[in-house]
C-alpha positions in Angstrom: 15.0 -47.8 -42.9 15.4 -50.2 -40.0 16.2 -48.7 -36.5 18.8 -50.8 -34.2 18.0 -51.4 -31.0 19.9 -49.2 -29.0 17.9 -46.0 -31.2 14.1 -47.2 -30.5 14.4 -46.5 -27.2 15.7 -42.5 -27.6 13.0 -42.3 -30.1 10.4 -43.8 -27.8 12.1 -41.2 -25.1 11.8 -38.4 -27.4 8.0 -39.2 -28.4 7.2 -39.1 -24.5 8.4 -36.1 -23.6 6.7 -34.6 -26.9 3.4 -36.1 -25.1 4.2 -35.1 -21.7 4.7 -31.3 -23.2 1.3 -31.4 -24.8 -0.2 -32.7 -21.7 1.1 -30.3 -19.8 0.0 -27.5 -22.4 -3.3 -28.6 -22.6 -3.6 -29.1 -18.6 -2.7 -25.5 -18.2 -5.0 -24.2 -21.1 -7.9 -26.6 -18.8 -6.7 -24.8 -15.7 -6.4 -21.1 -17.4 -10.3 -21.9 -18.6 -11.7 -23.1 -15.4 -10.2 -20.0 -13.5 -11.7 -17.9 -16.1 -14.8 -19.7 -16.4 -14.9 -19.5 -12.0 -14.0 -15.6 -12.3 -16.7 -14.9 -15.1 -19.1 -16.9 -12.9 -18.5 -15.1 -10.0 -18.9 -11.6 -11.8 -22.4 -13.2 -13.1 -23.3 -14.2 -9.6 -22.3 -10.3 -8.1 -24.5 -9.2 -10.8 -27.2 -10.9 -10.7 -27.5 -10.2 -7.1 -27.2 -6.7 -7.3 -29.7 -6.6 -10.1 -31.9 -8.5 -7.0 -31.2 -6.1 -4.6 -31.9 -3.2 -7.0 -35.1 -4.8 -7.8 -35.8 -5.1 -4.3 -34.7 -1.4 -3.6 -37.3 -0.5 -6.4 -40.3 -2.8 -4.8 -39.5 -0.8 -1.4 -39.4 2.6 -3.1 -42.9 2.1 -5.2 -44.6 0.8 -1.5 -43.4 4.2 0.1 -44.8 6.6 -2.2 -48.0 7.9 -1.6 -50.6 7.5 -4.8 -53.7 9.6 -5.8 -55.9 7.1 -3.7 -54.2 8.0 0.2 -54.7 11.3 -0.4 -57.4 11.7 2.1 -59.5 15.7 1.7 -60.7 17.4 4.3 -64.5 18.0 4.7 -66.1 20.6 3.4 -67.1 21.7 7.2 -63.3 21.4 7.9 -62.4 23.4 5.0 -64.6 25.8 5.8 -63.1 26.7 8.9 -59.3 26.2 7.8 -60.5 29.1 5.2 -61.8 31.0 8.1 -58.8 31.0 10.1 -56.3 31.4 7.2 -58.3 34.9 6.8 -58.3 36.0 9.7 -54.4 34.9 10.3 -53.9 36.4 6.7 -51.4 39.6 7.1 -52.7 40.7 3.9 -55.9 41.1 5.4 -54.8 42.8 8.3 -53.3 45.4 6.2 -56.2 45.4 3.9 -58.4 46.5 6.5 -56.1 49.1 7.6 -55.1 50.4 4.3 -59.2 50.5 4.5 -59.0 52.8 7.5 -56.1 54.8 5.5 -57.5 55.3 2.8 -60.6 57.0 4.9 -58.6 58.9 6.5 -56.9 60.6 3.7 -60.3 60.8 1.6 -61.4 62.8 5.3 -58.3 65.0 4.8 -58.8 65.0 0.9 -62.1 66.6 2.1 -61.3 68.6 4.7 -58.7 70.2 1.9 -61.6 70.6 -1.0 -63.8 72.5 2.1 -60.8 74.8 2.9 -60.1 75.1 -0.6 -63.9 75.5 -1.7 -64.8 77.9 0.7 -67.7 80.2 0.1 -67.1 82.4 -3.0 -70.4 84.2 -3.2 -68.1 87.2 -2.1 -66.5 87.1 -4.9 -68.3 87.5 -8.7 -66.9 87.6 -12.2 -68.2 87.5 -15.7 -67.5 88.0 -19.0 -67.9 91.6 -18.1 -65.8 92.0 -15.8 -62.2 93.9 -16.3 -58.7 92.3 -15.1 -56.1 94.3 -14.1 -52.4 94.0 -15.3 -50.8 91.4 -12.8 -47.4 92.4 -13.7 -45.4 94.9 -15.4 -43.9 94.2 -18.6 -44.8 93.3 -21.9 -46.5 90.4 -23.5 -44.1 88.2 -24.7 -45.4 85.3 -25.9 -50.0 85.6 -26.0 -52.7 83.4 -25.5 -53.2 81.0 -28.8 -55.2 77.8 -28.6 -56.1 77.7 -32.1 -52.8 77.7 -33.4 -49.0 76.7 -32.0 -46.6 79.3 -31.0 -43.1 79.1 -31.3 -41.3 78.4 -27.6 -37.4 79.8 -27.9 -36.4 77.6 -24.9 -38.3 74.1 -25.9 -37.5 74.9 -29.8 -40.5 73.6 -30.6 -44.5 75.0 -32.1 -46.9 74.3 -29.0 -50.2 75.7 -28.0 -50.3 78.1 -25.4 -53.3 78.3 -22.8 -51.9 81.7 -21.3 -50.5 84.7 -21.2 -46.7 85.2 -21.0 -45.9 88.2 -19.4 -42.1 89.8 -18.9 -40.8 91.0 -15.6 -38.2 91.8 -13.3 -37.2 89.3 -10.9 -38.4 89.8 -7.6 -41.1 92.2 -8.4 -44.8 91.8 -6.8 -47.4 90.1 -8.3 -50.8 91.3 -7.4 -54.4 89.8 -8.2 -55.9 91.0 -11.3 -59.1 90.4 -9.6 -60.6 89.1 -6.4 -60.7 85.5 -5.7 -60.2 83.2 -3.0 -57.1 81.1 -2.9 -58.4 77.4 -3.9 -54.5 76.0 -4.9 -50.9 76.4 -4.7 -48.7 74.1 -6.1 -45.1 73.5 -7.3 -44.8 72.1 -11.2 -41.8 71.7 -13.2 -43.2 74.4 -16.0 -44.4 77.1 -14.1 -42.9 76.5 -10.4 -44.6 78.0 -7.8 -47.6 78.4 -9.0 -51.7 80.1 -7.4 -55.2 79.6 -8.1 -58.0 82.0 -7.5 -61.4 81.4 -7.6 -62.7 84.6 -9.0 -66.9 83.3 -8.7 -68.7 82.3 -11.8 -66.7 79.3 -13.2 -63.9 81.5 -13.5 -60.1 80.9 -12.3 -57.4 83.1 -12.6 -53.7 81.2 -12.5 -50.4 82.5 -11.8 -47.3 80.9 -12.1 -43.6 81.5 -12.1 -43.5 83.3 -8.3 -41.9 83.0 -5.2 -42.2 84.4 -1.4 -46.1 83.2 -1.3 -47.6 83.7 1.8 -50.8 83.0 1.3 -52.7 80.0 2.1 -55.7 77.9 0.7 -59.0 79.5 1.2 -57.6 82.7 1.7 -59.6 85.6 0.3 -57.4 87.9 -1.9 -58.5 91.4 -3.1 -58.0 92.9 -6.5 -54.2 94.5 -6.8 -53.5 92.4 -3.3 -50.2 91.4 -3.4 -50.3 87.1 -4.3 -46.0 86.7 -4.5 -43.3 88.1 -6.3 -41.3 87.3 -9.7 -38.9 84.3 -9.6 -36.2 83.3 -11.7 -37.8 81.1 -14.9 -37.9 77.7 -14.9 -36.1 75.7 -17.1 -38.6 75.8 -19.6 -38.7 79.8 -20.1 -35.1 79.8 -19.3 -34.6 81.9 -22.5 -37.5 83.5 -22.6 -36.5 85.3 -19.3 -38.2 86.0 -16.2 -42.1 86.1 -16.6 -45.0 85.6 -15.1 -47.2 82.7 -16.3 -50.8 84.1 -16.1 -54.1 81.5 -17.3 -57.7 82.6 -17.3 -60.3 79.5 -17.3 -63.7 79.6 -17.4 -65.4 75.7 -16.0 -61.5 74.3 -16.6 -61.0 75.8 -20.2 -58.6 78.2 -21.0 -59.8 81.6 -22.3 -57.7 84.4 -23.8 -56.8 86.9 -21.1 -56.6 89.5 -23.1 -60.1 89.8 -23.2 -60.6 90.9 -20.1 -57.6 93.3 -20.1 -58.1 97.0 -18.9 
């Protein structure tokens, strides 16, 4: 096909402007890639220096801690007379000492109890011999039996039983089945108010379950002398009724009070 004249130059116009378009594409796809390339160089740059200054960071941080080597001990003279001072500052010791002088003082008055309630019993003899009068004025309810259990109503339970349970009217007086000095009175949960006579010879008469007791430790007590009267039971005789708790023990053992009895 032959082109005329007057079309070669429209083509030639046409071909140029294809050029010029492809120019122009590839000139922006050049400037597209050097902004990237600049922005992505840039980021490189940030972070690379920041991984510098972190590093450095690091360097400074490692120089400031203190290793095993500047640790510097204190002589043993020094040491020595920090421990001094640390005890003799120490509260603990301070309170030691005093709980020291505490203690002391309560063994004294520890002591000065065991005197008043160990006070001279060669007035006063027992022996298997002897006779006990009746402390109280009922029946035996439940008796002495160490070798066996005995059925408690109020526990509901089989138990051994180191005395003599004996029934009474509330309020009633209790009086010493034989002579003894006063050596304890105390308050349990079982037996409440509760006195112990040191009847000479190893042997201690107990009674328990009283109230108005005006007697005091080391105070001498003559046979059928009044010790208290009858209080209500405790909770563990609650069914059992009012009664008197009486023990006989001879060197700290219970013995059967029975006998003794007149």
């Amino acid at each position: 096909m032959t082109m005329n004249k007057n079309e070669r130059p429209s083509f030639l116009k046409r071909r140029g402007a294809a050029v010029g378009i492809v120019i122009c594409f590839v000139a922006v796809i050049a400037l597209v890639g050097v902004y990237t390339f600049n922005n992505y160089q840039k980021d490189i740059d940030e972070q690379m220096a920041k991984a510098e200054k972190q590093a450095e960071q690091l360097t400074e941080d490692k120089t400031e801690e203190t290793t095993a080597d500047d640790i510097v001990l204190p002589e043993a003279g020094e040491q020595e007379d920090k421990g001094t001072a640390s005890e003799e500052n120490s509260p603990g010791t301070e309170s030691g000492e005093n709980g020291g002088q505490d203690s002391a003082g309560a063994g004294t008055g520890d002591a000065d109890g065991a005197a008043a309630s160990g006070a001279d019993t060669s007035g006063v003899w027992f022996s298997e011999d002897s006779v006990l009068t009746w402390p109280a004025s009922g029946a035996v309810i439940m008796g002495y039996s160490m070798d066996q259990t005995v059925f408690f109503q109020t526990l509901e339970q089989y138990k051994y039983n180191p005395a003599m349970i004996i029934s009474g009217e509330v309020g009633e007086t209790i009086t010493a089945s034989a002579a003894g000095i006063v050596t304890d009175i105390a308050e349990t949960a079982q037996t409440g108010t509760t006195v112990s006579l040191d009847m000479g010879n190893g042997y201690t008469a107990v009674y328990g379950q009283l109230t108005d007791v005006a007697l005091s430790a080391g105070d001498y007590v003559n046979a059928g002398e009044k010790i208290g009267n009858l209080s209500e039971p405790t909770k563990y005789y609650s069914i059992e009724g009012p009664n008197l708790y009486f023990e006989i023990l001879k060197d700290g053992e219970p013995v059967d009070p029975m006998n003794f009895m007149e």
